[in-house]
C-alpha positions in Angstrom: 0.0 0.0 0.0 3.0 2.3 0.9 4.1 2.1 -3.1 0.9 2.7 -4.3 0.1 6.5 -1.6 3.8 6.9 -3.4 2.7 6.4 -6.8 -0.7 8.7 -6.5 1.7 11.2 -4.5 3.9 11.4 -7.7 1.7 11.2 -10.5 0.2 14.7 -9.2 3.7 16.0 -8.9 3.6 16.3 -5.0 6.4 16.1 -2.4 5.9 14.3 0.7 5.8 17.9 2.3 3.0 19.1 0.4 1.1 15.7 0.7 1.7 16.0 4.7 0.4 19.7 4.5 -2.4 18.7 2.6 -3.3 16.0 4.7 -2.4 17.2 7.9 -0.5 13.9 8.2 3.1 14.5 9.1 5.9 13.9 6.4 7.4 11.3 8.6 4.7 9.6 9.2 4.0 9.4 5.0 7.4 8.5 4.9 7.3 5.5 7.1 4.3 4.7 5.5 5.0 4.9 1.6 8.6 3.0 3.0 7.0 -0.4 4.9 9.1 1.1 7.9 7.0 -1.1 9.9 4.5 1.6 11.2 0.8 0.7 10.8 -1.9 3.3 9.3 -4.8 4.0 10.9 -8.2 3.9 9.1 -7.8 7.6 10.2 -4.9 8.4 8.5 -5.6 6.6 5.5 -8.4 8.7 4.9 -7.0 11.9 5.3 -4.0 10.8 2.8 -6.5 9.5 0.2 -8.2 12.7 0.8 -5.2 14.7 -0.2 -5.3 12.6 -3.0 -8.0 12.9 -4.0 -8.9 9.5 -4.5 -10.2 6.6 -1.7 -8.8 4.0 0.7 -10.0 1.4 -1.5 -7.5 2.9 -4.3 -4.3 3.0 -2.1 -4.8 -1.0 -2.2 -6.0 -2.0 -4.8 -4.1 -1.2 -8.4 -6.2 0.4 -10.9 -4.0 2.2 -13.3 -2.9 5.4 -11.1 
């Protein structure tokens, strides 16, 4: 799931600064989270990151052509 918030985060040309602004989700948190660094994602903070997105929970899994 981290590759694929990484992917989205990209594609729209975003740093993980602008994504943690945006989402109010710190950068080191998206960091862990887009590196497997072993820290779990809340429901919460999934939602807030899709958000920033723009685009769901459901997407972050699941890959449907970002």
């Amino acid at each position: 799931m981290g590759y694929r918030i990484r992917e989205f985060r990209k594609a729209q040309r975003m740093s993980q600064e602008e994504l943690a602004v945006r989402s109010g989700v710190s950068r080191q948190t998206i960091s862990m989270i887009e590196n497997n660094d072993g820290k779990a994602a809340t429901t919460k903070t999934l939602a807030k990151i899709a958000k920033a997105l723009d685009t769901t929970v459901a997407a972050l899994f699941f890959d449907d052509g970002v």
